[in-house]
C-alpha positions in Angstrom: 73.7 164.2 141.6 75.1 165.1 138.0 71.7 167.4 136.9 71.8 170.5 138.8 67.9 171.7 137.1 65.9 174.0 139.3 62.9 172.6 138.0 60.3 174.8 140.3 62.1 178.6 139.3 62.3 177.1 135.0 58.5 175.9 135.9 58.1 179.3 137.1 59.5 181.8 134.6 58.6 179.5 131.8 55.4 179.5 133.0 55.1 183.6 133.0 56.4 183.5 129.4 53.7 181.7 128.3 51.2 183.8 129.8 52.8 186.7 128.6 53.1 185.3 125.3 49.6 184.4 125.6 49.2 187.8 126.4 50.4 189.5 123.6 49.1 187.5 121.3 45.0 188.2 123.3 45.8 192.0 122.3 45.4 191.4 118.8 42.1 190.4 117.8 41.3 192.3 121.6 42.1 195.5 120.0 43.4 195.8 116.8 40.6 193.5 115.3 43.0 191.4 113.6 43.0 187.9 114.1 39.5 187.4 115.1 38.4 183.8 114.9 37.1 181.8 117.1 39.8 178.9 117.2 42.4 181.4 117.4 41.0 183.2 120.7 40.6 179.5 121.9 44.4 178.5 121.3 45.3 182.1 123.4 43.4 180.7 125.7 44.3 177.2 126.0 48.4 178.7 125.9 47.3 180.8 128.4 45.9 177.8 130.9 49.5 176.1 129.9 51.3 179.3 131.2 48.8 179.0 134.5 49.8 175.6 135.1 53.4 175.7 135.1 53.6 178.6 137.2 51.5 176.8 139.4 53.6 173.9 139.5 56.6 176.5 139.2 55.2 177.8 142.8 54.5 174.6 144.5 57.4 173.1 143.3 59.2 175.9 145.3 57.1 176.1 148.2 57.7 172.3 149.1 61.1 172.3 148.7 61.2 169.9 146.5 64.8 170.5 144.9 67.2 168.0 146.4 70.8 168.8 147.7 73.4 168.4 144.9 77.0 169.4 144.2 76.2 173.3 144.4 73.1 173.5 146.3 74.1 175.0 149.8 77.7 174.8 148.9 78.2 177.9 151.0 76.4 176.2 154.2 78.6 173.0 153.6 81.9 175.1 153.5 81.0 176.4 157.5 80.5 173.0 158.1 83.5 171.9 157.5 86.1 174.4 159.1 86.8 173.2 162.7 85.9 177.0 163.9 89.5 178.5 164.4 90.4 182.1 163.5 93.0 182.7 161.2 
């Protein structure tokens, strides 16, 4: 397999990002009333649904075990495997 992605843990973090952005972005017309029009508290709110998703799909993604065996994944397990057992 030539991509080595971890598609669930970039779901996951890229996910919190958004909600975090999301976030920040809430605490002005929240607080500072700056900012405060309808569309714009809408578009926080539809980012922040985006950010919900992929960290949803981040977790589930992860949970399944859904990231195939490539050239690096479990290299470590693959290296016992292939020593016959005998000490040095």
């Amino acid at each position: 397999m030539v991509c080595e992605c971890q598609w669930g843990l970039s779901s996951l973090f890229f996910g919190l990002f958004i909600i975090l952005a999301a976030g920040v972005f809430t605490f002005f017309p929240a607080f500072l009333d700056m900012f405060d029009y309808p569309w714009y508290i809408e578009l926080c709110w539809l980012w922040f649904f985006i950010g919900c998703f992929f960290t949803a799909v981040g977790i589930i993604y992860e949970c399944a075990d859904c990231q195939p065996g490539g050239r690096w994944h479990n290299a470590k397990a693959r290296e016992g495997e292939a020593e016959d057992g005998a000490a040095p």
